[in-house]
VOVO-196039 format. One line per 8 residues: their letters; for each residue x, y, z of N, C-alpha, C. Coordinates in steps of 0.2 Angstrom, whole numbers. Example, Ala and Ser with C-alpha at 12.3 -4.5 7.8 and 13.67 -1.06 7.14 Angstrom:
<dodos>
as> 66 -28 39 62 -22 39 66 -16 39  64 -11 35 68 -5 36 64 0 39
</dodos>
This chain:
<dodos>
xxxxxxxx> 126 201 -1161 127 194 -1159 134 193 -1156  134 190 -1151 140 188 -1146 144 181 -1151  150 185 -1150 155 180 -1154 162 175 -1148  158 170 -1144 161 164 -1141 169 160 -1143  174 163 -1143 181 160 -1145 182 153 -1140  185 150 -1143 188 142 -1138 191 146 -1135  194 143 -1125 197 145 -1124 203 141 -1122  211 144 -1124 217 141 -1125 220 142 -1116
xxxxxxxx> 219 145 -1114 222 148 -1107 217 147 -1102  215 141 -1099 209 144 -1093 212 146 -1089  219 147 -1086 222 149 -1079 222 158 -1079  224 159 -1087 223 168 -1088 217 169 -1092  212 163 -1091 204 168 -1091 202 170 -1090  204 167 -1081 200 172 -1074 205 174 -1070  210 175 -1072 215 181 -1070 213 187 -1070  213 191 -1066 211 197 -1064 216 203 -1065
xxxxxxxx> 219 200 -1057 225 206 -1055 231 206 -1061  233 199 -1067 237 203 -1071 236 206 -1078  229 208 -1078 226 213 -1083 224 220 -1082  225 223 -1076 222 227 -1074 228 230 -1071  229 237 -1075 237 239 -1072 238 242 -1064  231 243 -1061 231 249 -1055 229 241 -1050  229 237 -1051 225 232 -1048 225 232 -1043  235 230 -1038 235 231 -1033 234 236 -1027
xxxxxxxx> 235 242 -1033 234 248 -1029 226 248 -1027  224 247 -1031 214 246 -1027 216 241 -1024  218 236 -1024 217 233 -1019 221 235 -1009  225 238 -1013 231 240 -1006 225 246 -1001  222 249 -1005 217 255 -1004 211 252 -997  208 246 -999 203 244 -996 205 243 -988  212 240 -987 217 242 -980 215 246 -976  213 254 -980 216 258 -978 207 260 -978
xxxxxxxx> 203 260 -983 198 262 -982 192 259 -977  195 255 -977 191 247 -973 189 252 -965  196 250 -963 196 252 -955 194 261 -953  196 264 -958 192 271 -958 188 272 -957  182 267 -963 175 268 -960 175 265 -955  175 260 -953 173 256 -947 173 260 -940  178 265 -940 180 269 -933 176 274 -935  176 280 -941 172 284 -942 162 281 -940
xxxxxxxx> 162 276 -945 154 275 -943 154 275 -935  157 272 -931 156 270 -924 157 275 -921  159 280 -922 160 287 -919 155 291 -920  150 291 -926 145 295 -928 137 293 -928  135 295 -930 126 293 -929 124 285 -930  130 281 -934 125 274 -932 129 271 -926  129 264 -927 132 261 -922 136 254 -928  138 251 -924 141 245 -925 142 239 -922
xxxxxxxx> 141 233 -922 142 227 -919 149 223 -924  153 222 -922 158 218 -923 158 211 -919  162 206 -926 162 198 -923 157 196 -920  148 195 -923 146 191 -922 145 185 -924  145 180 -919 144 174 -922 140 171 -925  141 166 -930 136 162 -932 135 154 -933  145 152 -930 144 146 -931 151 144 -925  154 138 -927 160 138 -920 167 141 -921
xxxxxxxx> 168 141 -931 174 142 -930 174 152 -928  182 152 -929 184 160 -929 181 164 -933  183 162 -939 180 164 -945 171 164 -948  169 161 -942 161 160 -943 160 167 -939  160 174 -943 157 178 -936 156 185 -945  149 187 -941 150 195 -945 150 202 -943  152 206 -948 150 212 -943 142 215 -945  140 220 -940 133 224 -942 136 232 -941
xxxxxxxx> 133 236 -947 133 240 -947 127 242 -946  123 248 -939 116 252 -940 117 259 -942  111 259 -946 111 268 -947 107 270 -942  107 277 -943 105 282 -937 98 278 -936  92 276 -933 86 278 -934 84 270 -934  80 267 -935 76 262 -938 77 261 -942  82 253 -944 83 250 -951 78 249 -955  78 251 -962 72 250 -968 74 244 -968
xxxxxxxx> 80 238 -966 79 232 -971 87 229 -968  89 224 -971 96 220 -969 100 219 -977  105 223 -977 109 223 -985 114 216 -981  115 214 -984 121 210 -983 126 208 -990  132 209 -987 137 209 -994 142 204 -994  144 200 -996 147 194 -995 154 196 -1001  159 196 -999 165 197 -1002 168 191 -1005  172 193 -1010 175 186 -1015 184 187 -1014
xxxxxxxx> 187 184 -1017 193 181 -1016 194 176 -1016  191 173 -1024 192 164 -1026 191 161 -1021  187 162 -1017 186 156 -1010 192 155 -1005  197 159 -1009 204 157 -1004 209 162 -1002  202 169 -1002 207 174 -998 202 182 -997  204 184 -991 200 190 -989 198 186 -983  196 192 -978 188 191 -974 185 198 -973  181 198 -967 175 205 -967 179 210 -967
xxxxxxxx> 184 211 -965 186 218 -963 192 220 -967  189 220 -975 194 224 -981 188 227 -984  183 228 -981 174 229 -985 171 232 -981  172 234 -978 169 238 -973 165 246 -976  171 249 -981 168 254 -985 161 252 -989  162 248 -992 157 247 -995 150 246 -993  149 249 -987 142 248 -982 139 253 -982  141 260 -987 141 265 -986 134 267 -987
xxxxxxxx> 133 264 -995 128 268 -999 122 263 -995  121 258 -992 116 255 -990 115 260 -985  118 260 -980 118 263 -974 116 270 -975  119 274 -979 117 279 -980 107 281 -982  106 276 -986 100 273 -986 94 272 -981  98 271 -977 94 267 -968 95 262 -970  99 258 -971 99 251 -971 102 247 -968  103 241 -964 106 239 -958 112 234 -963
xxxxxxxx> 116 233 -961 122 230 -967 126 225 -964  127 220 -966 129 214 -960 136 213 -967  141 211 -963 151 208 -968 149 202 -967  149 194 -967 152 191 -964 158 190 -968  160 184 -963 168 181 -967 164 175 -967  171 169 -971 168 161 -971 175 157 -970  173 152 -968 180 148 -968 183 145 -976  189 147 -975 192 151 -984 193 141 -987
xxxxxxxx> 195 139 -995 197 135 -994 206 135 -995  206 127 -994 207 123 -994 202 120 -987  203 123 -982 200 121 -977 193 121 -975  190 120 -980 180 120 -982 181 120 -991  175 116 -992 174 115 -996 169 120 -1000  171 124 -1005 164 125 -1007 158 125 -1004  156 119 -1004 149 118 -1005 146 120 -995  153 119 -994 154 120 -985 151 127 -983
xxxxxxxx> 157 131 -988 155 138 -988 146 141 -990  144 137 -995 139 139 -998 134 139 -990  132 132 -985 130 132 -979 133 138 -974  139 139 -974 141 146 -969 136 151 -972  136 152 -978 133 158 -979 126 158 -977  122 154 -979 115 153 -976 114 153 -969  121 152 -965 120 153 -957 121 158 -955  127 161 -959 128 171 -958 120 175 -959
xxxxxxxx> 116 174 -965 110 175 -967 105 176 -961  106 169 -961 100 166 -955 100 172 -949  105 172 -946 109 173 -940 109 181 -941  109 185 -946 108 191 -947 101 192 -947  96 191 -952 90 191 -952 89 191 -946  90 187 -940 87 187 -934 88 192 -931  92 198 -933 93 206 -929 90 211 -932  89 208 -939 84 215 -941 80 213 -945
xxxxxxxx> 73 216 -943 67 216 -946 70 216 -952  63 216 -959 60 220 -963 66 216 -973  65 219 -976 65 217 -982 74 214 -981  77 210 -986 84 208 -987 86 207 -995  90 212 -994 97 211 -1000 101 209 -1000  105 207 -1004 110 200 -1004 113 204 -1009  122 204 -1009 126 208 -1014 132 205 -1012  135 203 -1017 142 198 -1016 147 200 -1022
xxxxxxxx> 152 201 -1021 156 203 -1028 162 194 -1030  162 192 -1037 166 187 -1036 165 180 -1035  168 178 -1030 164 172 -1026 159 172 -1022  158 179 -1018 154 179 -1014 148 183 -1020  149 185 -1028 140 183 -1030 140 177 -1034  143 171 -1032 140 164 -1032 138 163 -1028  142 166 -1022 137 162 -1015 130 166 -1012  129 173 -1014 123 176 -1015 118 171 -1019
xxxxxxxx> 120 172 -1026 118 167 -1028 115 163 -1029  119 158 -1025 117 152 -1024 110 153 -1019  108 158 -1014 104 159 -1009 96 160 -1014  97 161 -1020 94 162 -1023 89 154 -1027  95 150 -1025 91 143 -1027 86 138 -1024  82 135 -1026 77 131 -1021 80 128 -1018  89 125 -1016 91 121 -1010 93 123 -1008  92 130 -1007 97 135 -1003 96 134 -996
xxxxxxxx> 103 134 -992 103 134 -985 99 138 -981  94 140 -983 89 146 -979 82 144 -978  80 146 -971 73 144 -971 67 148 -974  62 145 -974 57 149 -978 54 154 -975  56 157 -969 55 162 -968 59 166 -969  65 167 -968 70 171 -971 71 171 -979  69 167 -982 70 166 -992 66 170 -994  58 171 -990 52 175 -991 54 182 -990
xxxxxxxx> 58 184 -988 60 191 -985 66 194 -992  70 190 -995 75 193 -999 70 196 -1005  70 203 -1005 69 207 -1009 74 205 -1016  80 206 -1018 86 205 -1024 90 204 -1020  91 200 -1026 100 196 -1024 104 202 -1032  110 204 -1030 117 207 -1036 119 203 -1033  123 202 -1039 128 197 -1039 132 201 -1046  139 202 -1041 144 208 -1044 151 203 -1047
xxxxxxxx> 150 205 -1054 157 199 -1056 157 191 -1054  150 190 -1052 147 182 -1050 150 177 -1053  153 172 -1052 154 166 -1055 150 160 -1054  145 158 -1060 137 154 -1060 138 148 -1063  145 147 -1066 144 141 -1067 152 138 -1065  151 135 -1059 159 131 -1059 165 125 -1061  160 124 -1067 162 118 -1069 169 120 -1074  170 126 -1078 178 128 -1079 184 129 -1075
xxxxxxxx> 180 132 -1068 186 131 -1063 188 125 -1063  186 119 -1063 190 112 -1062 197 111 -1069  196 118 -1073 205 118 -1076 209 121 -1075  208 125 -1068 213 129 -1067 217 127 -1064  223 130 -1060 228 128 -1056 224 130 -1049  222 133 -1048 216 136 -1042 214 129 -1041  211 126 -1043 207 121 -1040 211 116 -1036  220 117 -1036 222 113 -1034 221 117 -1025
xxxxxxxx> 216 121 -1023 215 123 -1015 208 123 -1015  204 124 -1020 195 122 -1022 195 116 -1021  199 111 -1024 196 106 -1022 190 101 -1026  188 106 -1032 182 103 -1034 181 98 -1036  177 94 -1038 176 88 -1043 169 90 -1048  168 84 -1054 163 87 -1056 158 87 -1053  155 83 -1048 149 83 -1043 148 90 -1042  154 93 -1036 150 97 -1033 152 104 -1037
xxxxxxxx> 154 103 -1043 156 108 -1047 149 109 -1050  146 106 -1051 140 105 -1056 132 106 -1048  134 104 -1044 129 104 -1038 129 115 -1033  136 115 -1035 137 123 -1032 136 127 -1039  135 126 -1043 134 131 -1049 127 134 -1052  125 141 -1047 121 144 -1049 115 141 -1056  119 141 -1061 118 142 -1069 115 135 -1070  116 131 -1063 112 123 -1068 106 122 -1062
xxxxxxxx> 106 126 -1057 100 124 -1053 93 130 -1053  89 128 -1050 83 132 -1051 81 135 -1045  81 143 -1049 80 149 -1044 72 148 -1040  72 150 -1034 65 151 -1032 61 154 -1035  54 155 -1036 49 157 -1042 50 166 -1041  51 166 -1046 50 175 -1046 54 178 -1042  60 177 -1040 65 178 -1037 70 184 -1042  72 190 -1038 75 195 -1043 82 197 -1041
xxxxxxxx> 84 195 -1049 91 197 -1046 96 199 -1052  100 205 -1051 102 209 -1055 111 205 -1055  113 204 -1061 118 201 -1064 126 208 -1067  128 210 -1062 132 216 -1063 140 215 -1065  141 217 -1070 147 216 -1071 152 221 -1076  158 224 -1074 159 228 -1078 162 225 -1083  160 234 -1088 161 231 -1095 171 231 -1099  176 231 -1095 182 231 -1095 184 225 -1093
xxxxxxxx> 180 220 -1089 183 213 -1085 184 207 -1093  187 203 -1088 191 195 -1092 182 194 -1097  184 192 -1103 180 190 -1107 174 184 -1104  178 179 -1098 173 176 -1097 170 177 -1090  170 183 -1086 168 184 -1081 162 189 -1085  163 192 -1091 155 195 -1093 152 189 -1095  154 183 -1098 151 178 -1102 147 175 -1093  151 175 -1088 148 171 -1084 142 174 -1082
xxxxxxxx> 140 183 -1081 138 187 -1080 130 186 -1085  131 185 -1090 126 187 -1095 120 178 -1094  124 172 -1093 123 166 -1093 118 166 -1086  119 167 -1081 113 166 -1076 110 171 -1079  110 178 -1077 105 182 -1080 100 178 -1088  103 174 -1093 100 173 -1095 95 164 -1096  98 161 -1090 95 155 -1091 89 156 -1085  91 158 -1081 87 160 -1075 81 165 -1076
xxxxxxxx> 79 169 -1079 76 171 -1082 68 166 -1087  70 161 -1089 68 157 -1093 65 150 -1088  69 152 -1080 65 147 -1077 61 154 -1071  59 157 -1073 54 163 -1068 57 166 -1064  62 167 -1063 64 173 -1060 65 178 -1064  65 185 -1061 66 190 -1065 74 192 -1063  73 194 -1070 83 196 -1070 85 203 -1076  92 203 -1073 93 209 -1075 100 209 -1080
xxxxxxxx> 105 212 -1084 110 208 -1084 113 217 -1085  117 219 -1082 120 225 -1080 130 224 -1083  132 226 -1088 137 227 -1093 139 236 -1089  144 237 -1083 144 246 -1083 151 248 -1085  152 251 -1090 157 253 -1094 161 257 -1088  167 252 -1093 175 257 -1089 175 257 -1082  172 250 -1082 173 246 -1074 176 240 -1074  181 237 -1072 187 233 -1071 183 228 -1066
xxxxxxxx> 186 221 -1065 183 216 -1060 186 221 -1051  189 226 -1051 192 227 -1044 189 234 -1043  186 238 -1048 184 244 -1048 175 245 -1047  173 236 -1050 164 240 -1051 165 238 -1045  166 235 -1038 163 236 -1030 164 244 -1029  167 248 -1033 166 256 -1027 158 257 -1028  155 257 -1032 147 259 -1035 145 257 -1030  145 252 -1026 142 251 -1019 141 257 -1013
xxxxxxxx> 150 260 -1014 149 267 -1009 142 272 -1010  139 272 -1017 134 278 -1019 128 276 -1019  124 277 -1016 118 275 -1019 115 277 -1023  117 283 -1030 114 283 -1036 113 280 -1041  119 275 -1040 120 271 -1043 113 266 -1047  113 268 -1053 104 263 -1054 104 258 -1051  110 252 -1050 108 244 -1048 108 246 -1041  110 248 -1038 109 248 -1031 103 254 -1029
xxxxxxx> 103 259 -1033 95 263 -1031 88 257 -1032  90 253 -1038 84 249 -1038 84 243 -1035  88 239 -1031 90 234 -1026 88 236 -1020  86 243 -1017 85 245 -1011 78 248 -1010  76 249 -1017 70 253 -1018 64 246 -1020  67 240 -1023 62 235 -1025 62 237 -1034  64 240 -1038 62 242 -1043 64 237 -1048
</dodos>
């Protein structure tokens, strides 16, 4: 049985980078990794479309990655950065194991905040969605590490910014290090560029809305992250479940909040063999 402590510190509960000794260096890697692949895939058997759009601003655009042949389906991976930092092109590696799969792989980016609201971004991502879906047939997976697997997520709920044509297509949503419920964020010092309130704190929160029926989605999180990014991990996987989705709750040891995103480069990996495969 799980033993819940108060918490004295909300600003270092979801602190990342000062618990993890190698943090920056993973993160300084992605630079380097990013644009590697990006030239390598585009040089080799698939192709790539960069800066597509989906809405007016700059930051409205994604990229698409094809594999060789005939896409099996549209991976899309939506990237985190507390809402207020990152865009598509520090990810680019992680397109691997999809694509290696045949699967066609779309980045977007979002407009970060202070300059969009949450609930603003939750909409961007249903347009990046939309607007992907529209280039490639056949089934959709949804994978977001952080902020971006609330905003997966989120695509998983009945007022999700997505038509019923495209909602019918999403095979799994992962959601990697996900945050499902945002009403703690409202004690951080973060929120003074979030912006939240309780409204839309409790309105954007995975954990208090209801998933589409039978909707599956795998809850992934290593087993070495901040004690409330597993608790946030286990909480949707486990109230969602209870409203007809099928769920998974995925604990992978001697994986860090900045280290479980390489599992993505493999596809042996069990959550993403079974997110690709329907299992």
């Amino acid at each position: 049985m799980g033993i819940y402590a108060s918490v004295e510190n909300w600003d270092d509960a979801y602190a990342n980078r000062e618990h993890i000794n190698d943090a920056q260096k993973v993160i300084d890697s992605w630079e380097i990794l990013a644009p590697e692949f990006r030239q390598d895939w585009a040089e080799g058997a698939g192709s790539l479309q960069t800066g597509v759009s989906y809405g007016d601003s700059q930051r409205e655009k994604f990229d698409v990655f094809y594999p060789a042949g005939s896409a099996k389906g549209l991976f899309v991976f939506v990237h985190g950065g507390y809402w207020v930092a990152f865009d598509k092109s520090s990810w680019s590696h992680l397109a691997r194991g999809a694509l290696d799969q045949g699967w066609a792989v779309a980045l977007p980016s979002y407009i970060l905040c202070p300059d969009a609201r949450i609930s603003e971004i939750t909409n961007q991502i249903g347009a990046a969605i939309e607007a992907a879906a529209g280039l490639i047939e056949g089934p959709i997976v949804l994978a977001g590490h952080s902020a971006g697997g609330h905003l997966v997520s989120r695509m998983g709920c009945v007022n999700a910014p997505l038509s019923s044509a495209v909602s019918s297509r999403i095979r799994r949503i992962v959601s990697i290090s996900g945050l499902h419920d945002l009403r703690p964020l409202l004690r951080l010092e973060l929120n003074n560029s979030l912006k939240l309130d309780k409204v839309e704190a409790a309105a954007e929160s995975p954990a208090l809305l209801l998933p589409f029926e039978g909707i599956a989605i795998d809850c992934v999180v290593g087993g070495d992250e901040r004690p409330e990014f597993i608790r946030q991990n286990a909480l949707l996987a486990n109230i969602w479940v209870g409203l007809g989705a099928r769920t998974r709750e995925i604990v992978v040891a001697g994986r860090h909040h900045f280290n479980i995103i390489e599992e993505l480069h493999d596809y042996q990996h069990g959550w993403l063999h079974d997110a690709l495969n329907g299992n």
